[in-house]
C-alpha positions in Angstrom: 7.1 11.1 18.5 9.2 8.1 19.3 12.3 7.0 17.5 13.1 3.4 17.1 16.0 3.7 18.8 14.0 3.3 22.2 13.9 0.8 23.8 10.6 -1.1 25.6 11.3 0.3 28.7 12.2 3.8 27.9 8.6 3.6 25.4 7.1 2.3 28.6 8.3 5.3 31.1 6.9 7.5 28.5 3.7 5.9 28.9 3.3 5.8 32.5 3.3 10.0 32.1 1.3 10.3 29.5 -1.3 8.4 26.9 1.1 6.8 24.5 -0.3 5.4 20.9 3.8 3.4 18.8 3.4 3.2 15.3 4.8 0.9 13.1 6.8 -0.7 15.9 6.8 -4.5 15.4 7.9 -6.8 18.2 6.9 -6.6 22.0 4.3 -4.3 23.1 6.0 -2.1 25.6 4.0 -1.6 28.8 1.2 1.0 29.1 0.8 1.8 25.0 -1.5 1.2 22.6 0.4 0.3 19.2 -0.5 0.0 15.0 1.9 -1.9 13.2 1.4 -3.7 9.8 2.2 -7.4 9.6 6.2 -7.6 8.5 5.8 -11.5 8.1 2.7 -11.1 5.6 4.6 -8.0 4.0 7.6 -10.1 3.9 5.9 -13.3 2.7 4.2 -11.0 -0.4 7.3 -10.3 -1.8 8.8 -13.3 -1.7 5.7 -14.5 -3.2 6.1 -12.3 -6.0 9.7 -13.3 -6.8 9.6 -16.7 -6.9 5.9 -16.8 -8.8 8.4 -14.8 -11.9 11.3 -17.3 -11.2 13.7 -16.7 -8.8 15.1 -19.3 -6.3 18.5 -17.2 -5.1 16.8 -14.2 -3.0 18.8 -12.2 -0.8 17.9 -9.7 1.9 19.1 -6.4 3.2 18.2 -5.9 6.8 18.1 -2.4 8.0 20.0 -1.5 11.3 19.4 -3.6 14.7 15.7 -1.8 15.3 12.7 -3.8 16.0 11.5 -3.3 12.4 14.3 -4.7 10.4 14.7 -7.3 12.7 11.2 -8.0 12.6 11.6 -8.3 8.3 14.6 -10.2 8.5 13.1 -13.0 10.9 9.9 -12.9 8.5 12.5 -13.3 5.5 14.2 -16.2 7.0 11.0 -17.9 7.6 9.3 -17.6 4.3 12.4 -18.7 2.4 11.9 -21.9 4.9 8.4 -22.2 4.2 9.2 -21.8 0.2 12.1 -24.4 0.4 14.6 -22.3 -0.7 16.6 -22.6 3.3 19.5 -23.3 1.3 19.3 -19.9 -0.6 19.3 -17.8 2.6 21.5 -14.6 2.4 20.9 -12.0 4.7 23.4 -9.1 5.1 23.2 -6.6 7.4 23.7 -2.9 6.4 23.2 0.7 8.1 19.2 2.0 7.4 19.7 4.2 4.8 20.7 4.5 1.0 24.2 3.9 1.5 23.8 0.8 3.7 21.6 -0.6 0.8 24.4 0.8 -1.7 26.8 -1.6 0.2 25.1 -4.2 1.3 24.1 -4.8 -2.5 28.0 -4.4 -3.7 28.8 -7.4 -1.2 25.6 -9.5 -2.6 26.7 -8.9 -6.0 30.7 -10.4 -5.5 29.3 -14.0 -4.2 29.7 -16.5 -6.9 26.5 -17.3 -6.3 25.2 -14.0 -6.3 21.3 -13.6 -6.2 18.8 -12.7 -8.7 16.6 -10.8 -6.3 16.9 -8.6 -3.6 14.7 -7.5 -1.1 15.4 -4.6 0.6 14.7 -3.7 4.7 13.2 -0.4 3.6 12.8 1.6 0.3 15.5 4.2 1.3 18.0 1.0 1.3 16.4 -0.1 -1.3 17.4 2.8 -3.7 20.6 2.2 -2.4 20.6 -1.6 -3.7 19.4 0.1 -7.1 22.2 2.1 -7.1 24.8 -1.1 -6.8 23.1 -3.2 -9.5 23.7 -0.2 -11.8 27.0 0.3 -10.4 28.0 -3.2 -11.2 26.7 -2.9 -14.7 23.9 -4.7 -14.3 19.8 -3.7 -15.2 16.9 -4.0 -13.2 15.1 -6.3 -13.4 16.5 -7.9 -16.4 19.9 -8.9 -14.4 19.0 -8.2 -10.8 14.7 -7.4 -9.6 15.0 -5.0 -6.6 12.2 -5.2 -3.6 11.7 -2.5 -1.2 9.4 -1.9 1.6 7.1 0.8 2.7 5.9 2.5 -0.7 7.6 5.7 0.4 6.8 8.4 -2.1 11.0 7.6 -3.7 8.9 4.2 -4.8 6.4 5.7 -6.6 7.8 8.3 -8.7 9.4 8.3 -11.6 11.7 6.8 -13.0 12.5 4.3 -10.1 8.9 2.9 -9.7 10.2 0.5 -7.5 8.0 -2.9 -6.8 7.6 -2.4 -3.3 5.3 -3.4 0.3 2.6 -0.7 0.9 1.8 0.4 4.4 -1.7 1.7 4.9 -0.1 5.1 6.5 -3.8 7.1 6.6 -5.7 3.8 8.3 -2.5 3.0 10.3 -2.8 7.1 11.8 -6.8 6.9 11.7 -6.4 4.1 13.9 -4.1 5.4 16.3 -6.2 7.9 16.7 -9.1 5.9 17.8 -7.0 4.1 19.8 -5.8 7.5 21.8 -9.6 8.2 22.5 -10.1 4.9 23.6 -7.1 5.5 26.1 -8.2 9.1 27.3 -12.0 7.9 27.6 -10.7 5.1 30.2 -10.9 1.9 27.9 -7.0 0.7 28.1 -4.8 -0.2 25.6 -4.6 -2.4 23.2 -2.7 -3.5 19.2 -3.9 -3.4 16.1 -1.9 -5.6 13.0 -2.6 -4.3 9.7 -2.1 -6.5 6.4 0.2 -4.5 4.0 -0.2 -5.3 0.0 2.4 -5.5 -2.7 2.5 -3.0 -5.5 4.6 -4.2 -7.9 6.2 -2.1 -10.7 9.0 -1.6 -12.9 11.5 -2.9 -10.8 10.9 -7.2 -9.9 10.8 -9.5 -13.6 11.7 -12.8 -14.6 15.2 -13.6 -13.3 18.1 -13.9 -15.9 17.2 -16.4 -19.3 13.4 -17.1 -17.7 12.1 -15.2 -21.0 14.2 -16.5 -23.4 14.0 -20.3 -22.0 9.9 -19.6 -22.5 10.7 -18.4 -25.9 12.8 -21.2 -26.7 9.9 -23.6 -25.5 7.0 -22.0 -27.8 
């Protein structure tokens, strides 16, 4: 079991002792492992996706700590806001990895003037933090404020957050680090595996602010 808060080389002295499969670790491949990660810029990208197909243009982003995975999320944040022309709605703000970073990172979001429609969070622990603020704030989800998390941890799915979220594969992602430990005891080397995650969107992301009645309004 490795924690995050290794670093490559320490990941890669642990590998020179012993067959080493990281999972979920984005970024560089440390030396002598075999890795399974799912692709944070296609996760990243989904959501996005999702948001601004119901409306939004001001999107905001928790990011998670200083590990590879949130920075990973917030570089793949920063770039799909690029490739969706919104550049100019980029708001990223940096918060501990857990509920009460989300829980404050959200409260600061929420004071801008400008303050966003959408948020995606790093992870769905900060996420539930960020749910916490809109409500705080007296605000709704998602009428006021649609909340994004990451990971489809079992808090996502159950009632009554059913929050829209980014699903890892966990049983492929520990199948195939399996596989790629036998390939690594039988002599065959390492090697990395990307898996594409999938949104799963629920009660949490809707049409920003006036969207449904300026469709009503219209008809």
């Amino acid at each position: 079991m490795i924690t995050p808060r290794l670093t490559n080389q320490e990941i890669a002295d642990i590998a020179a002792l012993c067959p080493t499969v990281v999972v979920g670790r984005p970024g560089e491949r440390p030396a002598g492992c075999s890795r399974v990660h799912t692709d944070d810029a296609i996760g990243i990208g989904l959501a996005l996706d999702h948001l601004v197909g119901l409306g939004h243009e001001r999107i905001a982003h928790v990011s998670a700590g200083d590990n590879p995975g949130a920075r990973a999320r917030e570089a793949a944040y920063r770039d799909a806001m690029v490739r969706l022309d919104l550049e100019r709605n980029i708001e990223v703000v940096k918060a501990a990895p857990n509920q009460e970073g989300g829980y404050d990172g959200a409260r600061e979001l929420l004071t801008l003037t400008d303050a966003p429609t959408a948020i995606i969070a790093s992870n769905d622990f900060v996420a539930l933090g960020v749910l916490g603020a809109v409500s705080d704030a007296g605000l709704r989800c998602p009428e006021d404020v649609s909340v994004v998390g990451y990971d489809n941890s079992i808090f996502a799915q159950l009632q009554p957050v059913r929050m829209t979220t980014i699903n890892q594969p966990r049983r492929l992602m520990g199948e195939t680090a399996a596989t790629l430990l036998r390939n690594q005891l039988a002599g065959l080397g390492t090697s990395a595996v990307a898996l594409e995650p999938e949104l799963v969107a629920r009660a949490t992301s809707g049409p920003p602010p006036g969207a449904k009645q300026g469709a009503a309004a219209l008809g």
